[in-house]
Each structure stands twice: as C-alpha cells, then as structure tokens.
Backbone as numpy.savetxt, mean C-alpha at the origin, in Angstrom:
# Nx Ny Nz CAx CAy CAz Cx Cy Cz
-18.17 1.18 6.51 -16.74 1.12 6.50 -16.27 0.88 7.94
-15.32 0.32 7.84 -14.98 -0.59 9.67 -13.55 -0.38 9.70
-12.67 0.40 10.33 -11.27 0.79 10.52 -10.77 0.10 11.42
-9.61 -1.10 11.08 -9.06 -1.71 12.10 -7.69 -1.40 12.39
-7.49 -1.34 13.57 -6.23 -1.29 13.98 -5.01 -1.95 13.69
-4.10 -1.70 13.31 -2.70 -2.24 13.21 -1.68 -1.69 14.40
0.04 -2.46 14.63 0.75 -1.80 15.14 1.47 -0.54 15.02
0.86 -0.12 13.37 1.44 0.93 13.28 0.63 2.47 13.78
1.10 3.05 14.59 0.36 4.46 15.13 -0.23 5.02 13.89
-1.25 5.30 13.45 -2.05 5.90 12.41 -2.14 5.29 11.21
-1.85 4.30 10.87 -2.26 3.13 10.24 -3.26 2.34 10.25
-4.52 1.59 9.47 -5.27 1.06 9.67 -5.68 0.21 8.65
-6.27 -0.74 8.66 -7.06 -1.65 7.52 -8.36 -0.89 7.88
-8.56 -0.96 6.89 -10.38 -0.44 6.25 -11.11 -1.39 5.83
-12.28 -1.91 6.26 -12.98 -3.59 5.78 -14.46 -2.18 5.15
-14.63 -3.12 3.80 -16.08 -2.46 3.29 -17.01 -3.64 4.13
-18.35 -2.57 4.05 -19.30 -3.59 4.97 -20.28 -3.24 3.81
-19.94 -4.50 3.01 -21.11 -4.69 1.70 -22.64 -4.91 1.86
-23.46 -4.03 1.68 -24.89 -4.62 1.52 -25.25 -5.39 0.49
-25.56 -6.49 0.18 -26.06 -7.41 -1.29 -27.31 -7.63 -1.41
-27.55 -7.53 -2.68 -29.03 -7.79 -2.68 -28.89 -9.03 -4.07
-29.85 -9.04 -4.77 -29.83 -10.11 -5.78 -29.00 -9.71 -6.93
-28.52 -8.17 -6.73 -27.79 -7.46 -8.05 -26.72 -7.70 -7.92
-26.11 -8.26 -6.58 -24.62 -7.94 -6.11 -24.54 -7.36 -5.24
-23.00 -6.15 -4.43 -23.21 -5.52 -3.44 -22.80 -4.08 -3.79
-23.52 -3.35 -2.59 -22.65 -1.93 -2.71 -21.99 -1.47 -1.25
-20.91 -0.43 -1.44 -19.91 -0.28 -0.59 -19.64 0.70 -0.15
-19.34 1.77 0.65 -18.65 2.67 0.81 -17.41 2.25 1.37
-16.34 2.85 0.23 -14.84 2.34 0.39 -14.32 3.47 1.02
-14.64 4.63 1.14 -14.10 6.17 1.62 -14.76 6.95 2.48
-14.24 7.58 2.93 -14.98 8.40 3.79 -13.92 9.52 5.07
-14.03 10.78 3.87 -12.81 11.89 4.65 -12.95 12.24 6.22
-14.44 12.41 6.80 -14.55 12.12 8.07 -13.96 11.10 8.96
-13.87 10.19 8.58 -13.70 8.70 8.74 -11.84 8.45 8.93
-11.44 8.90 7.71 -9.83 8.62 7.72 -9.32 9.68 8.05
-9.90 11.21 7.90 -9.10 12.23 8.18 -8.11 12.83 7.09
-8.36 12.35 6.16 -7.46 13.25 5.09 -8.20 13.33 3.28
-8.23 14.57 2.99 -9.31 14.67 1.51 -7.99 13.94 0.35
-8.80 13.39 -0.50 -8.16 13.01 -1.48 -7.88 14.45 -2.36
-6.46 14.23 -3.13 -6.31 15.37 -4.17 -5.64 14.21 -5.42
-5.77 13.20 -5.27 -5.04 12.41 -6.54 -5.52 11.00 -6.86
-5.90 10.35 -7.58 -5.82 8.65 -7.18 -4.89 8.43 -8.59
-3.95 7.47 -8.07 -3.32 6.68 -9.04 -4.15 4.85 -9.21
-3.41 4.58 -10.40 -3.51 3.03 -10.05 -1.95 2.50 -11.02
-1.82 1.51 -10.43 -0.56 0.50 -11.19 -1.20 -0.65 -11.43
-0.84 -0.93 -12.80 -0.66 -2.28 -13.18 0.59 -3.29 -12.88
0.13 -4.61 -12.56 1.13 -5.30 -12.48 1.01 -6.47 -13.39
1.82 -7.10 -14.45 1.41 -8.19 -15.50 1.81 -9.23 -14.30
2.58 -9.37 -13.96 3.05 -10.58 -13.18 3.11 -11.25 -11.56
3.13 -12.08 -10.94 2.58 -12.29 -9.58 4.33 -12.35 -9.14
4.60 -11.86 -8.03 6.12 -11.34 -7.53 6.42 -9.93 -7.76
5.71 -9.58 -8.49 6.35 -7.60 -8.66 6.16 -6.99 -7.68
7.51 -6.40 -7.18 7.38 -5.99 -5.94 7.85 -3.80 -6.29
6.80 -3.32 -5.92 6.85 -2.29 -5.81 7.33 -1.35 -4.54
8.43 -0.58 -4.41 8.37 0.13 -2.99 9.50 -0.03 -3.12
10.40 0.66 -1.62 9.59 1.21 -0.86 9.55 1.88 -0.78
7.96 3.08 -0.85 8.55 4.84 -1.29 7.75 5.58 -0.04
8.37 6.71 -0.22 7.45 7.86 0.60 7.82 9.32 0.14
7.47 10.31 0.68 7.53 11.47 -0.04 7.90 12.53 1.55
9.45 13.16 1.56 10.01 13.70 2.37 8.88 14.97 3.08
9.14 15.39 3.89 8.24 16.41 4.75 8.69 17.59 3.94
8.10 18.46 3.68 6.37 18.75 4.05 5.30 18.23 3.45
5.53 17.25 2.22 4.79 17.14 1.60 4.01 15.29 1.04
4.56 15.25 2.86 3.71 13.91 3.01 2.73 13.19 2.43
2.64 11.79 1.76 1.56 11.13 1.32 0.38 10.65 2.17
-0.39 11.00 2.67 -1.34 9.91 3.29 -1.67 9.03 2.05
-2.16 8.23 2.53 -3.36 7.36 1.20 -3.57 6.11 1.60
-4.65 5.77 0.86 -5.65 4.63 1.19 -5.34 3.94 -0.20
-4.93 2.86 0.28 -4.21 1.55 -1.05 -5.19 0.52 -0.95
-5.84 0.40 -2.02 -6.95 -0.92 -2.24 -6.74 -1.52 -3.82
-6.63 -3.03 -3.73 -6.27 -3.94 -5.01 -8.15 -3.86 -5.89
-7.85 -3.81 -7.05 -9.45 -3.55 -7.83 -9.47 -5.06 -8.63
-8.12 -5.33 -8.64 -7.71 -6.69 -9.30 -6.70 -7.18 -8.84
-6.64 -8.74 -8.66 -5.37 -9.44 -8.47 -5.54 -9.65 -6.97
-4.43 -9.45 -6.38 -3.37 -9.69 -5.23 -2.86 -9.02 -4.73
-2.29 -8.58 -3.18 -1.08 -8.57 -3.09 -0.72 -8.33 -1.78
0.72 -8.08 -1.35 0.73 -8.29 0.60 1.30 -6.99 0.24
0.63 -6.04 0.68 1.07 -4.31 0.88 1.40 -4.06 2.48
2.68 -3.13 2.06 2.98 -3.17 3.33 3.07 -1.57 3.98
3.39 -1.11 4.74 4.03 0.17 5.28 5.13 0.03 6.40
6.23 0.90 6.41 6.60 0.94 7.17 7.08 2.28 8.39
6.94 2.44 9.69 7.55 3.45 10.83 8.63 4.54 9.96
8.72 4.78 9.80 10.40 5.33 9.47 11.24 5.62 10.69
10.05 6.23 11.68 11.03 6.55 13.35 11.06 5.27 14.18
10.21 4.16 13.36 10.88 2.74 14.81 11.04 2.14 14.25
10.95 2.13 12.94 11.31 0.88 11.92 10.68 -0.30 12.09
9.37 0.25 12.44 8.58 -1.46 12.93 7.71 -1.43 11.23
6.99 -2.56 10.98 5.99 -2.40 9.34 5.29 -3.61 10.11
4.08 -3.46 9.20 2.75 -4.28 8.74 2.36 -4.44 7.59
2.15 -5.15 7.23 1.55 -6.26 6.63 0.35 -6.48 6.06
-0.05 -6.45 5.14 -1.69 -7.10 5.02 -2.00 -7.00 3.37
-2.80 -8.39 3.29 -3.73 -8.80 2.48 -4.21 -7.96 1.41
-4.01 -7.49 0.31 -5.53 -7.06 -0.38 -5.70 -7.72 -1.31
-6.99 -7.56 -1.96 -7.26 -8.49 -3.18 -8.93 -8.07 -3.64
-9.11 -8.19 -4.57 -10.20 -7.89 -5.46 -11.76 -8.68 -4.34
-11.07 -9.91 -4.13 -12.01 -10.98 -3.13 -12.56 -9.86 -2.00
-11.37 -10.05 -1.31 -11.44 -9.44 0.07 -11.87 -8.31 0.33
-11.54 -7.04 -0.84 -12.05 -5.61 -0.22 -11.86 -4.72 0.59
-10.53 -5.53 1.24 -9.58 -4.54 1.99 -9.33 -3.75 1.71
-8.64 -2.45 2.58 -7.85 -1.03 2.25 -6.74 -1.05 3.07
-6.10 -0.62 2.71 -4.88 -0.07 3.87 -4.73 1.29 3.88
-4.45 1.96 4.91 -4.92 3.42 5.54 -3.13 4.05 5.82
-2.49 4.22 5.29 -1.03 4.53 5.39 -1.01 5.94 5.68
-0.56 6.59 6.49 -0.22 8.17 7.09 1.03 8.83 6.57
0.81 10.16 6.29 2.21 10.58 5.58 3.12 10.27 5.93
4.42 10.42 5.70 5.41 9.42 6.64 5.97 8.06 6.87
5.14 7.61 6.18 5.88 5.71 6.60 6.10 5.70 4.88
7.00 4.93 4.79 7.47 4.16 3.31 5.88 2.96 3.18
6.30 3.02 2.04 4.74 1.94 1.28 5.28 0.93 0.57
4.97 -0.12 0.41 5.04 -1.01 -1.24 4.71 -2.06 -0.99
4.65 -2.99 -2.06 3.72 -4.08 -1.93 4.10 -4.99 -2.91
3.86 -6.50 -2.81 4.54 -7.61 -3.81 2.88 -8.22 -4.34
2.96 -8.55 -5.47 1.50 -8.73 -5.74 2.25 -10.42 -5.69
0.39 -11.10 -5.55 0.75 -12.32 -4.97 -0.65 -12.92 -6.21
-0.66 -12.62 -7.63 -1.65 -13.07 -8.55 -0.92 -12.19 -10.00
-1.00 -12.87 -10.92 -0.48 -11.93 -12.28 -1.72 -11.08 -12.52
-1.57 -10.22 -13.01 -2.82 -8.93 -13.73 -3.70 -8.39 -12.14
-2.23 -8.31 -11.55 -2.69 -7.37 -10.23 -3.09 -5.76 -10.67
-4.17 -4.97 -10.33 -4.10 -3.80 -10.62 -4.36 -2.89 -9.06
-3.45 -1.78 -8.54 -3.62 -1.42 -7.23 -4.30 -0.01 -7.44
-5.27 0.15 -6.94 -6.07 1.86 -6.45 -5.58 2.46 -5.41
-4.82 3.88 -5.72 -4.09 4.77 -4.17 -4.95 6.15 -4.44
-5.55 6.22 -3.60 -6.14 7.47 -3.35 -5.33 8.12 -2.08
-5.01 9.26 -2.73 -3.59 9.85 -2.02 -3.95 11.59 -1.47
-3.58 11.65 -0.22 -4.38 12.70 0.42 -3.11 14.10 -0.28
-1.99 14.11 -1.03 -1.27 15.15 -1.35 -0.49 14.72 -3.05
-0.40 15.40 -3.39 0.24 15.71 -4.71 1.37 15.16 -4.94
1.60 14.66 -6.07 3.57 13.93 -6.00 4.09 15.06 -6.33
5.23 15.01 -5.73 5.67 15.97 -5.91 7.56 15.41 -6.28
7.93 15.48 -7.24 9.34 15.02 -7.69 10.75 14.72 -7.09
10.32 15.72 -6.77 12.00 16.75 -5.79 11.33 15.93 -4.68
10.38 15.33 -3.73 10.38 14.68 -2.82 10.41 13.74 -2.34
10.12 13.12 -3.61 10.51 11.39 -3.52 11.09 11.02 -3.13
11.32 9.68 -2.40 12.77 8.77 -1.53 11.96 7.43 -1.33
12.98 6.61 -0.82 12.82 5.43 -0.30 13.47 4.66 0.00
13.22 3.76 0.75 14.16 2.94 1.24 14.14 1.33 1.02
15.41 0.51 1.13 15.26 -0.64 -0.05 14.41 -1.78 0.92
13.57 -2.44 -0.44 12.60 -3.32 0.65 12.97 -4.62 0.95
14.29 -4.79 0.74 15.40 -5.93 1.88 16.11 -5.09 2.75
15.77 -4.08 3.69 16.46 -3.43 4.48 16.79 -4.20 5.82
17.52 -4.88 6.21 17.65 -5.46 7.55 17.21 -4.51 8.73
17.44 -3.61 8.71 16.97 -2.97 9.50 15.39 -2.74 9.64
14.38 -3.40 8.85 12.94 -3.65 8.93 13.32 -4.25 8.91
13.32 -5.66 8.27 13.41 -7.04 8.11 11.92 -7.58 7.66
11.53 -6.68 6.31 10.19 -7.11 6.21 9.77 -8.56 5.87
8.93 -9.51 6.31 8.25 -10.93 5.83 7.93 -10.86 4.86
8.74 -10.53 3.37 7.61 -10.69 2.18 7.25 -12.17 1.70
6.23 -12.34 1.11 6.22 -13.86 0.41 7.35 -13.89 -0.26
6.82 -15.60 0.18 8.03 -16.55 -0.99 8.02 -16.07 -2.68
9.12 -15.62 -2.86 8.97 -15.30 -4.23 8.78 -16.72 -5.51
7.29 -16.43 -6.30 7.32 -17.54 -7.28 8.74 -17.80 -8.02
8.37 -18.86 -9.08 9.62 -19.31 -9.79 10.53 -18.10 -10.40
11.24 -17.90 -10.55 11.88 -16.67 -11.63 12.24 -15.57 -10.47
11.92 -15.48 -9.21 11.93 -14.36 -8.15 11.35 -13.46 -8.16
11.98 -12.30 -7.44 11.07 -10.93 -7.66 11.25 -10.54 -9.36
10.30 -9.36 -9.21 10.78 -8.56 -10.50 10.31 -7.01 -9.64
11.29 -6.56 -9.84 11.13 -5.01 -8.92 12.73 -3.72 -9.99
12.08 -2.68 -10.35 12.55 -1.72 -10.90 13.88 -1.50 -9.99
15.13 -1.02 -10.83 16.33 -0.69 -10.51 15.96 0.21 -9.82
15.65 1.42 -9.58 15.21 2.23 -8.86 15.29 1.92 -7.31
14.14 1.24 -7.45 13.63 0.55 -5.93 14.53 -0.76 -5.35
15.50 -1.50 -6.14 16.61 -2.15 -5.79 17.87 -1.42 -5.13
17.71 0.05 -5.71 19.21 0.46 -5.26 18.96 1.36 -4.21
17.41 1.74 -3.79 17.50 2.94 -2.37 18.46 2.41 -1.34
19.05 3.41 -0.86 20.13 2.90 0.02 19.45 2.37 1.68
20.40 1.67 2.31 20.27 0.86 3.49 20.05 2.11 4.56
19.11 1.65 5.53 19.34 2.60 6.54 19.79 2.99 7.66
C-alpha cells in the first residue's frame, strides 16, 4: 500500500501495490497502522447512472468521519473538501485503477460517478450518527469545485444534497 500526498493536510490517495501471478492479483487495500484510524463501519452505494453526484457530507464534531473511499465498480471523481480553508481535491477512482482516497474527520466528501453501475466502498473510522449529519452544497462558490462535464440529461443528485445551504 503506497500513501500519496494531496493538498489537503491529512488527506491522501492510497495506490494498492498488486502482486500478479497467472491467477490474477492480490492487494492489501488497508492497513490501521498505515492510515491511523480502525474501521467501525463500511458502507457501499450504488449508483445506476454515470453523473450521480453524491455529497457534500460530513458529520459535525465530536463525531467525525475519517474513511477510506474506494470504487469496487464503475467510476468516479471523489472529492473532499477543507472546511477551515475551503481548499478540495480531487481524484480518480475506478474498479481499473485501485485507488483509495484517505479523507480525515472533518472535511465534507462526495463524488460524481463518471460510468453507469458505479458501486463505491467507505470504510469509515466512526459510526453515523443522525443528529450529526450536515453538508454543504456541491456548487458552493465558495469551493468552486471542478466537477466533470455533466453527461446528456445533467446531474442527478438527491434534494437533500441540492438544498445544503451556501457557505
């Protein structure tokens, strides 16, 4: 497992370093030494369609999300963002590639899948917790995130996540 740096302070891409043999490869995708936080949850989402844009969420203090976001299927440009500088990044995952993204409690998350029958893996270092949920909307000028060009028909993203307020 190979942790790369991003601009965001405690943020990272995670590259698997596959061994292959004639069977295929194997991976270590995890590793709590490594990232610094134990898993207590993994979710996954389905996405039917390429444009679904999920986010942007996070979970208020004390009860911060870390988690490690990796695509098992599909696509998609996952992002995070600062909440205290309002800076975000960017990046790639996809079933191909084998990327992770390494997100720290604290920053907002979400991601636009960029393939239909996207499915995303979050292994999440704390519990959801209801009452803590928030987020902020992922056309916020104040990030000004780069998402892809949305295919024909545009986004498709839940009322929810359309109406978090501006910041």
């Amino acid at each position: 497992m190979i942790r790369r740096r991003t601009p965001l302070d405690g943020a990272w891409v995670v590259e698997m370093e596959r061994r292959g043999d004639e069977r295929g490869w194997f991976a270590r995708t995890f590793d709590r030494a490594e990232l610094g936080f134990e898993v207590v949850q993994a979710n996954a989402s389905f996405n039917a369609a390429a444009g679904t844009l999920r986010g942007m969420h996070f979970q208020r203090a004390p009860h911060g999300e870390p988690k490690l976001v990796r695509v098992t299927r599909g696509a998609a440009f996952d992002v995070a963002v600062d909440l205290e500088t309002g800076a975000w990044h960017g990046v790639e995952l996809s079933a191909e590639n084998g990327l992770g993204f390494f997100i720290p409690a604290g920053m907002a998350h979400g991601f636009q899948t960029l393939a239909p029958d996207t499915e995303v893996l979050y292994l999440m270092g704390h519990h959801y917790v209801p009452e803590a949920a928030d987020g902020v909307r992922w056309d916020d000028p104040a990030f000004a995130i780069a998402w892809p060009e949305p295919p024909p028909g545009g986004r498709i993203i839940a009322e929810r996540d359309a109406s978090w307020p501006l910041r």
